[in-house]
N, C-alpha and C positions, 0 to 999 in steps of 0.2 A: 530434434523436436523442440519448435520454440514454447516457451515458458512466457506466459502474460498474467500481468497482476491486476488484477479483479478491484484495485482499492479504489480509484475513480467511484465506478458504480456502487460499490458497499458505503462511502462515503454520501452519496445521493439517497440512496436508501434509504439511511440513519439520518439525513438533513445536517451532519458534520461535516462543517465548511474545512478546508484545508488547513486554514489557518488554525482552524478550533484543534484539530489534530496536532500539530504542530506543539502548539501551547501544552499541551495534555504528554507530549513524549519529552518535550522542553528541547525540542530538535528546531531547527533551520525552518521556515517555511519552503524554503526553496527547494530543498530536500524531498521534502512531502508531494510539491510540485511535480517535483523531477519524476518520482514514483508514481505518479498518477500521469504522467503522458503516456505517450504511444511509442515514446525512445527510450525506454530503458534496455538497457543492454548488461547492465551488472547491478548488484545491491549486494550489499552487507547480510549476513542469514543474522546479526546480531538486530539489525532495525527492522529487518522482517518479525523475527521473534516480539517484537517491542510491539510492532503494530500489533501483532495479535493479542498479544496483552493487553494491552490499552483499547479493544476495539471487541475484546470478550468472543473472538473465533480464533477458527482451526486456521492452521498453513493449508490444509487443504482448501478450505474457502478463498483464500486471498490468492492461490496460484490456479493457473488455467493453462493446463496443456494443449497447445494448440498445435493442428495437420501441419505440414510443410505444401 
């Protein structure tokens, strides 16, 4: 079952730019990027945790179980 992350849209949302995320984790922008495509295929559960920190939601918000 694939696993798709939600941050993209939660980022539009809230009107925080990538970049602004970035700054806020003191992470890569490109990183943040990366996280926000439609290719990810692996992440850290330590930068997952962070976003959620930094972004005041659940893992449950940020991950999206999707059909095959």
């Amino acid at each position: 079952m694939p696993v798709r992350l939600r941050l993209r849209e939660i980022l539009e949302e809230r009107g925080i730019s990538q970049r602004e995320l970035a700054r806020r984790m003191n992470i890569r922008s490109s990183t943040v990027s990366h996280l926000c495509s439609d290719k990810v295929n692996a992440a850290y559960f330590d930068t997952l945790e962070q976003i959620c920190r930094t972004l005041n939601i659940s893992l449950n918000e940020l991950l999206v179980l999707e059909d095959e």
